[in-house]
DRENDO-1510 file (C-alpha; in Angstrom, 1 decimal, always signed):
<recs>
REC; n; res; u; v; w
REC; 1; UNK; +24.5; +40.6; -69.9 .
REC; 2; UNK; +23.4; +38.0; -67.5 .
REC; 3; UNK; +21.1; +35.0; -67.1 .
REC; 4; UNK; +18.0; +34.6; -65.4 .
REC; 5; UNK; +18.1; +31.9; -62.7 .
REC; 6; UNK; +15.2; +30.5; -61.1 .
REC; 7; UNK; +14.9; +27.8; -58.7 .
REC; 8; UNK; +11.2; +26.5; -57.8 .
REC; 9; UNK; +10.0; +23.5; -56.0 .
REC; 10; UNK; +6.7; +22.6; -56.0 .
REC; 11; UNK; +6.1; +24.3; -52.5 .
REC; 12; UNK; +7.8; +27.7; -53.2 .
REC; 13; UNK; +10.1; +30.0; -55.1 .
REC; 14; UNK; +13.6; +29.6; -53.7 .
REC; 15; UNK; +15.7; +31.8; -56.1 .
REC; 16; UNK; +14.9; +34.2; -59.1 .
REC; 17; UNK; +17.7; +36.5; -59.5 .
REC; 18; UNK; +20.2; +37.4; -62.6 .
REC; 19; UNK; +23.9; +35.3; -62.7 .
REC; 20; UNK; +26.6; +34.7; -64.9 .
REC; 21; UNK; +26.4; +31.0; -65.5 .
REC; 22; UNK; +24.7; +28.1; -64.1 .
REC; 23; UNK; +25.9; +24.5; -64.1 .
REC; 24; UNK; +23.0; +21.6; -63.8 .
REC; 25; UNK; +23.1; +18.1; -63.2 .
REC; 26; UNK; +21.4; +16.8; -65.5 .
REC; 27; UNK; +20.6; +12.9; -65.9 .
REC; 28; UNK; +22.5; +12.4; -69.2 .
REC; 29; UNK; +25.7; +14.9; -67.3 .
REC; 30; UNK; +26.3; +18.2; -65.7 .
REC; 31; UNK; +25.5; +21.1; -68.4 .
REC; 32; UNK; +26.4; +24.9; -68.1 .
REC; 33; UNK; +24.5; +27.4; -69.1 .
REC; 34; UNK; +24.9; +31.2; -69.9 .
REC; 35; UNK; +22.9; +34.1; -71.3 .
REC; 36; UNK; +21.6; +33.2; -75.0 .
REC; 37; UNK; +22.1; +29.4; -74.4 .
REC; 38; UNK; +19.6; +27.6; -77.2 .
REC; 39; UNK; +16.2; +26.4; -75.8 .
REC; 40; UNK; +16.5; +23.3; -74.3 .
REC; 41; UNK; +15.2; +20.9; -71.6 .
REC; 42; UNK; +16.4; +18.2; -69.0 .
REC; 43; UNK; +15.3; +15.7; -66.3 .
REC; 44; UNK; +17.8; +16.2; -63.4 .
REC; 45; UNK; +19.3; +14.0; -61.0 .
REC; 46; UNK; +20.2; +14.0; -57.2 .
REC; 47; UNK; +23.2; +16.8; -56.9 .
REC; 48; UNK; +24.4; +20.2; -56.5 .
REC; 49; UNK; +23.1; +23.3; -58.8 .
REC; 50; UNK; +26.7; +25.3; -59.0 .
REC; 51; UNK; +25.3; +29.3; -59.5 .
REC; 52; UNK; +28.3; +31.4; -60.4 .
REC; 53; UNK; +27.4; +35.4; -60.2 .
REC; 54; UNK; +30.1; +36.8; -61.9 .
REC; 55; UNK; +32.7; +34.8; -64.5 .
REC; 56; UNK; +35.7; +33.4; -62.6 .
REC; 57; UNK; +34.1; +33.7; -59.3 .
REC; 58; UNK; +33.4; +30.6; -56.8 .
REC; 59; UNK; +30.4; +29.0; -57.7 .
REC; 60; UNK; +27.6; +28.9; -54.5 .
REC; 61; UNK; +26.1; +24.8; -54.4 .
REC; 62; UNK; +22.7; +24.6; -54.3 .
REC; 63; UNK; +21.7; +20.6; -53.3 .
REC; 64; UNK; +18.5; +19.3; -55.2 .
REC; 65; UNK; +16.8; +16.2; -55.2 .
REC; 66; UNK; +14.8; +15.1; -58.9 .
REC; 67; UNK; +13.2; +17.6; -61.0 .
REC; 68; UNK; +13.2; +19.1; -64.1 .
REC; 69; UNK; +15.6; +22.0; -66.1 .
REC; 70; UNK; +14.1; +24.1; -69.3 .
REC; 71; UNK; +16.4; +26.7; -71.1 .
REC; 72; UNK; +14.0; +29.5; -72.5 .
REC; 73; UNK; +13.6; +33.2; -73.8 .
REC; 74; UNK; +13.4; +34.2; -70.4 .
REC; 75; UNK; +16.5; +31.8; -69.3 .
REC; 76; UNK; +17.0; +28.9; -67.0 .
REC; 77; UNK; +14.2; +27.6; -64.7 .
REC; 78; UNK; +15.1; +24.6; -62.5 .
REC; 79; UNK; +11.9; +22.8; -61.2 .
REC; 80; UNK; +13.2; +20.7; -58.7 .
REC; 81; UNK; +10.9; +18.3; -56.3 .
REC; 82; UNK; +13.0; +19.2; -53.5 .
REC; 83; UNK; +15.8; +21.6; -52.4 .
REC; 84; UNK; +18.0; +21.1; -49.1 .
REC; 85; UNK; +18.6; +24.3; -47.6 .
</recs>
């Protein structure tokens, strides 16, 4: 099974594709989150977005800037106001 990770700024969609794990940072502390993690939402601050696409495998850093995090049926959505590429 896998997670489905998008990553949207207000602009565009940078990312929708399935992973193993995502790690987020969120304001209150980095949380990880896999397939069938219980709903949940965020604010996030200034960081890196760690995507891991298979378990035990180097994670790919994604830097965002401010935005938002919600854990759903569908899986993670990170809305962030911006995304260095």
């Amino acid at each position: 099974m896998a997670l489905h990770f998008e990553l949207v700024t207000p602009a565009q969609l940078v990312r929708s594709e399935e992973v193993h794990m995502v790690v987020v940072p969120g304001t209150e502390g980095e949380f990880g989150v896999l397939e069938g993690h219980a709903p949940f939402m965020s604010t996030i601050r200034d960081g890196a977005v760690q995507v891991y696409k298979t378990a035990g495998g180097a994670p790919e850093e994604i830097q965002v800037r401010g935005g938002f995090a919600e854990v759903g049926a569908n899986g993670l959505t990170v809305l962030a106001e911006h995304v260095d590429a």
